[in-house]
LUMFI-796051 format. One record per residue: z, y, x of N, C-alpha, C, CB in turn. Coordinates in steps of 0.2 Angstrom, whole numbers, padded with zeros to 4 digits, always signed. Each point is the difference from the previous one (the first is absolute). Glycine has a CB too. Layout:
<torses>
ZYXZYXZYXZYX
...
</torses>
This chain:
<torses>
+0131+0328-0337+0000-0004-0005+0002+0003-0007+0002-0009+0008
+0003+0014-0007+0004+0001-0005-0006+0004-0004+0013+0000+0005
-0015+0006-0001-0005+0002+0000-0007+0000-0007+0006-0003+0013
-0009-0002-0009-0003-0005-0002+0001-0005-0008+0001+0001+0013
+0003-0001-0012+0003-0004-0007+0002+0006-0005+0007-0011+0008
-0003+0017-0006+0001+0005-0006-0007+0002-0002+0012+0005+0004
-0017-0003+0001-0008+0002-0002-0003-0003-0005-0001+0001+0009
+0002-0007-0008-0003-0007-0004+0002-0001-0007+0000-0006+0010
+0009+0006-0011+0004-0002-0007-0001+0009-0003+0011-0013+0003
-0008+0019+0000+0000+0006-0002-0004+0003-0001+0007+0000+0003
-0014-0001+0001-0005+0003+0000-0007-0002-0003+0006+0003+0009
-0006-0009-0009-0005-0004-0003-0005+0002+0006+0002+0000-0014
+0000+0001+0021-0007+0000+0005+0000-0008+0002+0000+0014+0006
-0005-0016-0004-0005-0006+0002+0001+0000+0007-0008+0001-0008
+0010-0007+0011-0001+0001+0009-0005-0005+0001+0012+0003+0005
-0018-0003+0000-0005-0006+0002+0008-0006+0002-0014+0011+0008
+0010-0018-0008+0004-0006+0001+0001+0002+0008-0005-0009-0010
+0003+0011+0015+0001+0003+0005+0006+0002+0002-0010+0001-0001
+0012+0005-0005+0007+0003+0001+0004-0004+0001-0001+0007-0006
+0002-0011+0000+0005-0005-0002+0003-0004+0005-0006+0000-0009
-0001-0004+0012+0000-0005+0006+0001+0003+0007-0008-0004-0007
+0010+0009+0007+0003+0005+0007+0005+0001+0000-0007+0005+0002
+0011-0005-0009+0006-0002+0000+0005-0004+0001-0004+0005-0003
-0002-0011+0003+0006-0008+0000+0003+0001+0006-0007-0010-0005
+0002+0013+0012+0005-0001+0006+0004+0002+0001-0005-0003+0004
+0007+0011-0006+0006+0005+0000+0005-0003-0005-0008+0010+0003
+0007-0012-0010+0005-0006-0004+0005-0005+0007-0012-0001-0012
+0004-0004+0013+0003-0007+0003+0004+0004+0007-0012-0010-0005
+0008+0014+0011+0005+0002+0004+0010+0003-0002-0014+0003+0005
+0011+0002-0011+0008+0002-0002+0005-0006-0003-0005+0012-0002
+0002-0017-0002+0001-0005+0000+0004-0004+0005-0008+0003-0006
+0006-0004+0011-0001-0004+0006+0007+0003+0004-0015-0001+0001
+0014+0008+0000+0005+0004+0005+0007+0000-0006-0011+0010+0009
+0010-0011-0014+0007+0001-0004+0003-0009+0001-0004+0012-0010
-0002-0015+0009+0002-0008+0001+0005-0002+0005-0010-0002-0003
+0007+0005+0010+0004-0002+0006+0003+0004+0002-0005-0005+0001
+0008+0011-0004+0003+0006+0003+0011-0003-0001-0014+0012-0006
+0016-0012+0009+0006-0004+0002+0006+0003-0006-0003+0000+0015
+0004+0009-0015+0002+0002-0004-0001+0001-0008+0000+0001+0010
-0004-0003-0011-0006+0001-0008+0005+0001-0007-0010-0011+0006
+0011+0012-0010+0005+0000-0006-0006+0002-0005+0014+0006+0005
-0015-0007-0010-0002-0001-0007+0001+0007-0002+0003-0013-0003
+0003+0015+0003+0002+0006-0003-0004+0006+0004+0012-0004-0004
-0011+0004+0011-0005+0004+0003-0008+0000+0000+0010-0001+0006
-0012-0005-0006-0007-0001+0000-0003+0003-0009+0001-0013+0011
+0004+0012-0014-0002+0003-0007+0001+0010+0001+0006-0015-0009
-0003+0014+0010+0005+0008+0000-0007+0005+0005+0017-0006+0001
-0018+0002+0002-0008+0004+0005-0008-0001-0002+0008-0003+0009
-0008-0002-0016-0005+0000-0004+0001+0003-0007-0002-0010+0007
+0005+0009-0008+0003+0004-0006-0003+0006-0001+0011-0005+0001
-0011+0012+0004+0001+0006+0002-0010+0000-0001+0015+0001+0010
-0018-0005-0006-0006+0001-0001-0004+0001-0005+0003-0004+0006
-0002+0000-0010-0004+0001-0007+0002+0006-0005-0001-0012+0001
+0006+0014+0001+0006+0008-0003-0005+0004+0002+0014-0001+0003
-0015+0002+0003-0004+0003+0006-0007+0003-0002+0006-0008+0009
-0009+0002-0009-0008-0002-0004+0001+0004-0007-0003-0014+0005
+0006+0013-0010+0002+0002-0007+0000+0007+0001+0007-0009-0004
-0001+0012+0008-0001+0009+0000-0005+0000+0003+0011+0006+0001
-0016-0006+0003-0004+0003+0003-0006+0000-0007+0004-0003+0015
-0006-0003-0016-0004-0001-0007+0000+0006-0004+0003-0013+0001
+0005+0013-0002+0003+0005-0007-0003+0007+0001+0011-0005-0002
-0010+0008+0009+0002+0005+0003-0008+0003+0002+0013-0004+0004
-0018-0002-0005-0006+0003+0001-0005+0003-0006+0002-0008+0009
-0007+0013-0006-0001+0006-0005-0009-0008-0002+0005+0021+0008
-0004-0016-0014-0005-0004-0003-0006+0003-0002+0009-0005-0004
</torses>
């Protein structure tokens, strides 16, 4: 998703409505599994999303043009 999303705002690339729509259930499931996960903290669930979009950004940067 992160992916996806840096392509889109940083790149100005276009995905078919398709893409988009293939992601709700990988959203709704990580969703799901954090909902009912016994342990769960805010700080952690941020602290492991956070890292992604960092991730997405250097590779973006780092690529030859």
């Amino acid at each position: 998703m992160s992916k996806v999303a840096a392509s889109r705002f940083l790149l100005g690339e276009r995905f078919p409505v398709s893409v988009y729509l293939s992601l709700v259930p990988i959203i709704g499931g990580c969703a799901l599994a954090a909902a009912t996960e016994l342990n769960f903290s805010m700080t952690g669930f941020f602290g492991c999303n956070d890292i992604k979009p960092c991730i997405c950004v250097g590779k973006f940067s780092l690529r030859e043009k």
